[in-house]
C-alpha positions as CSV (number, residue, x, y, z in Angstrom):
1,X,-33.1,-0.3,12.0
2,X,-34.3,-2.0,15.1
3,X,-34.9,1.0,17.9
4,X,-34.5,0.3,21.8
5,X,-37.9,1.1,23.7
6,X,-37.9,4.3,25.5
7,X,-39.3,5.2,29.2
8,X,-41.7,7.9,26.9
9,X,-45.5,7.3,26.0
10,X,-45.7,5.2,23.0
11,X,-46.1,7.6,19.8
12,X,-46.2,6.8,15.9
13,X,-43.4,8.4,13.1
14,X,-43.4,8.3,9.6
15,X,-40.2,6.7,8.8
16,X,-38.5,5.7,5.6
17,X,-35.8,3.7,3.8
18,X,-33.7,6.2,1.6
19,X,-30.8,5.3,-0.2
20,X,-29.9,2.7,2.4
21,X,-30.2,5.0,4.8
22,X,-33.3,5.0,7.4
23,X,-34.8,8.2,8.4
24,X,-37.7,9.9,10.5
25,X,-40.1,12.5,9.7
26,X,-39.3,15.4,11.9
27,X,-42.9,16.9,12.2
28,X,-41.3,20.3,13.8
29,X,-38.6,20.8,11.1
30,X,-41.0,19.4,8.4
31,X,-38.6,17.0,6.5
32,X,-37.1,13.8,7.0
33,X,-33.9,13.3,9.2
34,X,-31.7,10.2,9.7
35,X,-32.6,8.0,11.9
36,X,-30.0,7.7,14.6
37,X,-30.3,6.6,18.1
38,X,-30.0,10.2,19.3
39,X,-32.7,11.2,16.7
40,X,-34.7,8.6,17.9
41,X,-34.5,9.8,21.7
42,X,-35.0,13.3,20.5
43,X,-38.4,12.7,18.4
44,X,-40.2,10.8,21.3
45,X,-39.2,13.0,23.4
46,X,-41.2,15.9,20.9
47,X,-44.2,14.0,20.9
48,X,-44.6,13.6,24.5
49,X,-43.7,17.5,24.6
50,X,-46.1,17.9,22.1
51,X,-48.7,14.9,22.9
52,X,-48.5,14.5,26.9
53,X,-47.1,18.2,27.7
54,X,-49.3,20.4,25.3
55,X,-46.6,22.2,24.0
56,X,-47.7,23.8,20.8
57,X,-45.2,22.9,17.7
58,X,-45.4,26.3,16.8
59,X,-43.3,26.8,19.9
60,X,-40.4,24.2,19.6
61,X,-37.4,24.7,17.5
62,X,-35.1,21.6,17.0
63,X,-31.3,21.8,16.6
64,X,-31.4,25.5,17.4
65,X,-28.4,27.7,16.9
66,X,-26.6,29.0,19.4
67,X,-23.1,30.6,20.4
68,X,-21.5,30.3,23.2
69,X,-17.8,31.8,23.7
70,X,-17.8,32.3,20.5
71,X,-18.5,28.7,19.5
72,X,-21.5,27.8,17.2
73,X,-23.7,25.0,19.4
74,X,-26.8,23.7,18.9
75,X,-29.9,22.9,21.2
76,X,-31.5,19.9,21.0
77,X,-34.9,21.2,21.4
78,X,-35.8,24.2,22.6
79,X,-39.6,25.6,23.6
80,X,-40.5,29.7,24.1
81,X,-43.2,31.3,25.1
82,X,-46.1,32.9,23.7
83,X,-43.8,36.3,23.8
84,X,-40.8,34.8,22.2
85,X,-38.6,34.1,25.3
86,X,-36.8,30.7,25.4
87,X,-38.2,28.8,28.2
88,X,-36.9,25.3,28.4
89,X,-33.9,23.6,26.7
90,X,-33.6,19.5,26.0
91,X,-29.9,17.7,25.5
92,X,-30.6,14.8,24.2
93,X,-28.8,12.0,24.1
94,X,-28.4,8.5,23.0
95,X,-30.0,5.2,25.0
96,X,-26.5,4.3,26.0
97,X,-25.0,7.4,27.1
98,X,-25.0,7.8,30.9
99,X,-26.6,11.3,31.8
100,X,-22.9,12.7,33.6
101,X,-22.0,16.1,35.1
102,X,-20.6,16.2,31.5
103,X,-24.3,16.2,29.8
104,X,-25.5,18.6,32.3
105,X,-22.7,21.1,32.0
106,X,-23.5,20.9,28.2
107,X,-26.8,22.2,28.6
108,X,-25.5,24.4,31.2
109,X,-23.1,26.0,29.1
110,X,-26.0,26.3,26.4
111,X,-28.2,28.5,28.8
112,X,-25.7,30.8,29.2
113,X,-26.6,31.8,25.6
114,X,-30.2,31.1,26.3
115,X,-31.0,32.3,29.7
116,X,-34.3,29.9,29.5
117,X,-35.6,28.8,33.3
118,X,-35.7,25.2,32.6
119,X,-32.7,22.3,31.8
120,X,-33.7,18.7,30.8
121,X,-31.4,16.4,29.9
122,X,-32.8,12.8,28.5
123,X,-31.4,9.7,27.1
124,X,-34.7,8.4,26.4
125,X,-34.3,6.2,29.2
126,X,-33.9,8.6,32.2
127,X,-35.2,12.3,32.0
128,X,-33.8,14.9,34.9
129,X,-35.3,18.8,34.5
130,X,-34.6,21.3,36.9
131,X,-35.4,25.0,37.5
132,X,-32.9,27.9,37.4
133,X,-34.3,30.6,39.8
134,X,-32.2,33.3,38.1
135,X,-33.4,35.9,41.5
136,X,-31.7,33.6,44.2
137,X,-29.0,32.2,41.5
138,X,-29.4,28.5,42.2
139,X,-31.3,25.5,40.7
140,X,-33.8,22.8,41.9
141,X,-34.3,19.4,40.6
142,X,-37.7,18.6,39.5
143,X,-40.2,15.5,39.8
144,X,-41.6,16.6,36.5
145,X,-40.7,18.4,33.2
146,X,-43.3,21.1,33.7
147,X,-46.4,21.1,30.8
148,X,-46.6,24.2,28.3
149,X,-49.0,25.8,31.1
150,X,-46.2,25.7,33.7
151,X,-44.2,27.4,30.9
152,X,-45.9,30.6,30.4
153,X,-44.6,31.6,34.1
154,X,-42.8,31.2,36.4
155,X,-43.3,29.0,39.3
156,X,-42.8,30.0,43.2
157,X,-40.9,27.6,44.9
């Protein structure tokens, strides 16, 4: 399978042909997944978490349960803290699905379970993050998805 070039640091995967199906190692779930164009969004984007942001594996979780309205959902990635609070949550999606109000009521919708202070939503090919300052009740867009320093507290803005 021939995968579209992201707007991510270049990274290497361990990929594999089985059963006619293609797949990529998953180095936070430990095992090999198919290899889909979401999948493929969603494991460059761990490695620059991991890689570029310093965001300890330890701390991720990928494909994290969730309910919401009594509806079983699932984060695409999801980073805590040292303590065990969620932090930041990741929807994403494939290279040709246009980041709507859609995707980020998605991810919306999944904080309400979470409570985390940070939403990104990626396609691989365009990233947007923004900060939920839970005090005032609004959100800011970002420039940057913060690093795992930025993560252990909260910034003033």
């Amino acid at each position: 399978m021939t995968m579209q070039i992201l707007n991510l640091p270049p990274a290497s995967f361990r990929t594999r042909n089985k059963n006619n199906r293609d797949e990529i190692f998953d180095p936070v779930r430990k095992r090999f997944v198919a290899l889909t164009q979401e999948e493929w969004v969603r494991q460059n984007f761990l490695q620059y978490l991991m890689n570029v942001k310093k965001v300890p594996g330890s701390l991720i979780g990928v494909e994290v349960a969730l309910t919401y309205n009594n509806l079983k959902k699932r984060g695409d990635i999801v980073i805590w803290n040292n303590s065990g609070k969620p932090k930041l949550i990741v929807e994403c999606k494939a290279p040709e699905v246009m980041l709507t109000q859609d995707v980020f009521h998605q991810v919306a919708m999944y904080n309400m379970a979470m409570n985390v202070d940070y939403l990104v939503v990626t396609n691989g090919l365009s990233h947007y993050v923004c900060f939920i300052d839970h005090v005032k009740k609004e959100y800011h867009f970002l420039e940057e998805i913060p690093g795992y320093e930025q993560l252990k507290d909260i910034p003033v803005i």
